[in-house]
C-alpha positions in Angstrom: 30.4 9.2 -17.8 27.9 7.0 -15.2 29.4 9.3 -12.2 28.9 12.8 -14.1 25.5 11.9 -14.9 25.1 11.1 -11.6 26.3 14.4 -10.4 24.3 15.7 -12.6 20.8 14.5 -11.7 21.7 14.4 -8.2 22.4 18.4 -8.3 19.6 19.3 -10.8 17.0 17.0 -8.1 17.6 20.6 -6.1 15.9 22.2 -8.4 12.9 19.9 -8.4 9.7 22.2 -7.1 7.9 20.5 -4.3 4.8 20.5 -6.4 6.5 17.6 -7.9 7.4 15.6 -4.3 3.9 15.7 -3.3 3.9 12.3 -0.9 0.3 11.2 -2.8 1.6 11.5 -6.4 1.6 8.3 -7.7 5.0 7.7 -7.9 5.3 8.2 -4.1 2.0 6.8 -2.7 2.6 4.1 -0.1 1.2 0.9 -1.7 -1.0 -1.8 0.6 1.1 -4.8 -0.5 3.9 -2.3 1.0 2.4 -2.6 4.8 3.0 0.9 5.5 6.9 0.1 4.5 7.0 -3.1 6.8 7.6 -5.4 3.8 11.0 -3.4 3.0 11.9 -4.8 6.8 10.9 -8.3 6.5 12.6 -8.7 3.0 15.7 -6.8 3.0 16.3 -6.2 6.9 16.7 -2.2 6.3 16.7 -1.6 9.9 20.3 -3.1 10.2 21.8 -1.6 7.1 20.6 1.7 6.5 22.1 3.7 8.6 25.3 2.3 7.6 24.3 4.0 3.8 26.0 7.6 3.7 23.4 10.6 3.2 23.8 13.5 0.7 23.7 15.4 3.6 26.8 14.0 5.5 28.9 16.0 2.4 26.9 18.7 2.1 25.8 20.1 5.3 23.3 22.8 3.9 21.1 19.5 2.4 18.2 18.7 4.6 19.2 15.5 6.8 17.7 12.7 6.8 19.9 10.2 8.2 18.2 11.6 11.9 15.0 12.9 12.8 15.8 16.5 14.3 12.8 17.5 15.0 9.1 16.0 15.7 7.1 19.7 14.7 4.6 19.1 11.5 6.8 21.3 9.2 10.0 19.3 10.4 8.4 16.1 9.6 6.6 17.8 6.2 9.8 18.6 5.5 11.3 15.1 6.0 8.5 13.6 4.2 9.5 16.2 1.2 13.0 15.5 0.9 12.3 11.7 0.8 10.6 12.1 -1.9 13.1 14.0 -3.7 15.9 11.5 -2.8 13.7 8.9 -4.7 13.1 10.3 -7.8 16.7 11.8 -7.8 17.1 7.8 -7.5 14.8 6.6 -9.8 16.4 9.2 -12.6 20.0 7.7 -12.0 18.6 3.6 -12.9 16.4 6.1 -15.6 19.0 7.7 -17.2 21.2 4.6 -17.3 18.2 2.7 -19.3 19.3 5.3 -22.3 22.9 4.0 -22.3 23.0 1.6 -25.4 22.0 4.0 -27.5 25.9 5.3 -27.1 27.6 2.3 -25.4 28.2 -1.2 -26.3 24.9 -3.7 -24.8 27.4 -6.0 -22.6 28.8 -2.6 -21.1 25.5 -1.1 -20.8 24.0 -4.1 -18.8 26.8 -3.7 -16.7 26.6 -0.2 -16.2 22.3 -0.5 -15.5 23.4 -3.2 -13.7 25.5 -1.2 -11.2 23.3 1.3 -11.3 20.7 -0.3 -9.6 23.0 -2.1 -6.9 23.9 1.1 -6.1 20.7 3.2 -6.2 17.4 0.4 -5.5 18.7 0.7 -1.9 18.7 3.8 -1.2 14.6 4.2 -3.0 14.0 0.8 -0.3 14.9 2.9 2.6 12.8 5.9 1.5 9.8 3.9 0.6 10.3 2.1 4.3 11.1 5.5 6.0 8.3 7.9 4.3 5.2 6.2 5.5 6.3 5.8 8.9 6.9 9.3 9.4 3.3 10.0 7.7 2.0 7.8 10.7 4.2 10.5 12.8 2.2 13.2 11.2 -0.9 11.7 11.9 0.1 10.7 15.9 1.2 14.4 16.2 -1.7 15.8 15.5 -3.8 14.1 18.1 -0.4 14.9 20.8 0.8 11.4 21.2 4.7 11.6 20.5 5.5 9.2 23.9 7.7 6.3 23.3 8.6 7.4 20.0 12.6 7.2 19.7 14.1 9.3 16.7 16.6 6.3 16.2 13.7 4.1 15.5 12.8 6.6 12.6 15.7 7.7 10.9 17.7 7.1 8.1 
């Protein structure tokens, strides 16, 4: 049942419009104590696990990736800056949607089950909170022209 739902959301997030991803609704704003995403590296290392993470993307090709920066254009990055917002709400709907469980299941198989959920999901909402403001920083650089030095390894998934 946890993997249909999952399906589920995760397919419907398509159909999320993009008034909804805005990077500055609250849900999405970059927080100070979050140091422009820095605090996601100092506490949980993301550098050296997330590209390990498979991407939506890497199953169905006709996704926009984000696993690698293609591109370093303002409607590439826009773009980018979008679709990580829509892979964390798809994220935060999963952990959601598991919250409603013990109204059907069993609590001990509920807690287990919104237990998994966020093992499985909080990781992938740490990498887009860690990714998204750096790419804003990007946005900004690009517009007064200084892209030198900037690897697209360093800014990927």
């Amino acid at each position: 049942m946890f993997v249909i739902i999952t399906v589920c959301i995760t397919l419907s997030s398509m159909l999320f419009p993009n008034k909804l991803l805005n990077p500055n609704n609250r849900l999405f704003r970059t927080r100070s104590w979050e140091e422009g995403g820095e605090i996601y590296q100092r506490l949980f290392k993301v550098r050296s696990w997330k590209a390990a993470l498979p991407e939506l993307s890497d199953f169905f090709k006709k996704l926009f990736p984000k696993k690698k920066i293609k591109a370093f254009d303002t409607e590439y990055l826009q773009s980018y800056i979008t679709e990580s917002c829509r892979a964390e709400l798809t994220h935060f709907c999963i952990i959601g949607i598991t919250l409603l469980f013990p109204l059907w299941a069993g609590l001990s198989v509920s807690l287990i089950i919104i237990y998994i959920s966020v093992l499985l999901n909080l990781p992938f909402i740490v990498i887009q909170r860690y990714n998204r403001p750096r790419i804003q920083r990007l946005l900004i650089r690009g517009r007064h022209h200084t892209f030198s030095g900037i690897k697209a390894e360093d800014l990927s998934y």
